[in-house]
N, C-alpha and C positions, 0 to 999 in steps of 0.2 A: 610641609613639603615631603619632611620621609611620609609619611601617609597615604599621603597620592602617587609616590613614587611604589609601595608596597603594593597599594591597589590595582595601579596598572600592571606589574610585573604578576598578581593574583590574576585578572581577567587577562594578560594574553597568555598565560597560561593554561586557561581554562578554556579559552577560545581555542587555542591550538592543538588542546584535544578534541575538538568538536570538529576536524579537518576531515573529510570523506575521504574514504578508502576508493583507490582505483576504477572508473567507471566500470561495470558487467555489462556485455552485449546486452543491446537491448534491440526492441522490432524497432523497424525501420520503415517509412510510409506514412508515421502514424497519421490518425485525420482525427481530431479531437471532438468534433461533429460526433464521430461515431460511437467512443466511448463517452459521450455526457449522459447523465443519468443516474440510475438508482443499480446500484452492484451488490452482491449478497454473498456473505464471507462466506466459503464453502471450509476452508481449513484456513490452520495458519502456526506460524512459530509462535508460542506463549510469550508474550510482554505485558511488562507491569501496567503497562496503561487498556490495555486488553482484558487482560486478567480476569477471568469469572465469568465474561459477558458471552452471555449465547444471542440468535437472533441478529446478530451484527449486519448493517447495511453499511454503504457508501453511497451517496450520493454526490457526483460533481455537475454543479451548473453553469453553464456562462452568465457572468455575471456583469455586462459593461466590461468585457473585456478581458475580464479577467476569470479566475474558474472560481467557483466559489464552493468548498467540500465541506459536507453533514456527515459525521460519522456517528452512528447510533447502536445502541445494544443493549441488553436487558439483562440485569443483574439478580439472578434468584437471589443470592443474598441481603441487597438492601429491598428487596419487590417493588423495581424500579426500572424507569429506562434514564440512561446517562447519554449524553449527546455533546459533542466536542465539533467547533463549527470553525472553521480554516478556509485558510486558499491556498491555490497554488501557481506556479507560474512554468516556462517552460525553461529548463536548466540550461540549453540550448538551442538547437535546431527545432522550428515547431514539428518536424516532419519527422521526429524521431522520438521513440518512446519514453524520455530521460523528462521530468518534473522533478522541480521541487516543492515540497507543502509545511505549511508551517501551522501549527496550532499554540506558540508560544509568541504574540511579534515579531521584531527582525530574525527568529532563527528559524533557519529554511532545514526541513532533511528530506535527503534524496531520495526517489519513488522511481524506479527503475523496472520498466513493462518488460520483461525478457520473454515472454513467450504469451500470443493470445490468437483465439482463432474468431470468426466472423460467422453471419450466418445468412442467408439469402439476400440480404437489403445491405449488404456492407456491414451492416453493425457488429461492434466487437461483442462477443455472447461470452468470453469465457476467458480471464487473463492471470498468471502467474505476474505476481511481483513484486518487488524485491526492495529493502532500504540499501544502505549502504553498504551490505554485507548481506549474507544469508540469516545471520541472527534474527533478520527482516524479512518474512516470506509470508506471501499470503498467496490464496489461490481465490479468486475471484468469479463470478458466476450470475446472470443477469434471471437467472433463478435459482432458487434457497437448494437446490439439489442437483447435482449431474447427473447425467444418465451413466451406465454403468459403463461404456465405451469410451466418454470423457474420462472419467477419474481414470480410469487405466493410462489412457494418453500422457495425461499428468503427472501422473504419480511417475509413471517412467521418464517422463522431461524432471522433475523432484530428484530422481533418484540421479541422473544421470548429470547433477550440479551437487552431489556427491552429499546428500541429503536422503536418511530415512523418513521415507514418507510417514511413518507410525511414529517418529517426532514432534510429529505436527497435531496443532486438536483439530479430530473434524467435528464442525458444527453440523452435516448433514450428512446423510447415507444417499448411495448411489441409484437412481430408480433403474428398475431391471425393465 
């Protein structure tokens, strides 16, 4: 019985550190139709599960209902590509940019759309955003490069969520 009693008191512990930090504005509208797809990491805040990989995609599908996300990238170090395959669901409001995604079972963490722009057909082309905190920042791009007017836009929405942009790894340069 102490056993179980130590273990529980160990896992809500542990759970109770895995509590999300305060919601971040996020777009509002969103229409998930228009962000499914294949998204190409333009930058982002180094994490250990990131770590190394250049080439980095996102893929989200509907999948019956549900979203179904491919994350992919290419590790010069092992000469390899690594893939991590998730879902996600909507944290609340579908009409609002706030998911959550999980690539461990029951543990969901927060994907938070704070800024993205659109391009003739409605479709989202180009999205910052965010885990639970800025630790979690990625900038997003529905091709491997921005044009040089993009990452300017960006980097100044980056900057003014009190974040240096040269913090961040870019995976691609800007086309002129």
């Amino acid at each position: 019985m102490k056993r179980v009693l130590i273990a529980l008191l160990a896992m809500s512990t542990l759970l109770g550190g895995c509590a999300s930090a305060p919601p971040m504005p996020v777009i509002n509208g969103f229409e998930l139709k228009h962000y499914l797809g294949t998204w190409h990491e333009v930058a982002r805040m180094e994490n250990r599960f990131e770590r190394g990989l250049t080439k980095v995609t996102a893929e989200y599908r509907d999948d019956a209902g549900s979203i179904k996300v491919i994350n992919r990238g290419f590790s010069a170090e092992d000469n390899r590509w690594k893939e991590a395959i998730g879902k996600a669901r909507f944290a609340s409001n579908p009409d609002e940019g706030r998911l959550e995604v999980s690539f461990f079972g029951p543990f969901y963490g927060d994907y938070q759309i704070l800024a993205a722009t659109r391009d003739a057909d409605g479709r989202y082309r180009t999205a910052l955003v965010a885990g639970d905190s800025l630790e979690y920042l990625w900038l997003l791009s529905r091709e491997p490069n921005l044009s040089a007017d993009e990452e300017a836009k960006f980097t100044s929405m980056i900057k003014s969520l009190g974040v240096e942009p040269q913090s961040l790894v870019w995976l691609s340069k800007p086309q002129s």
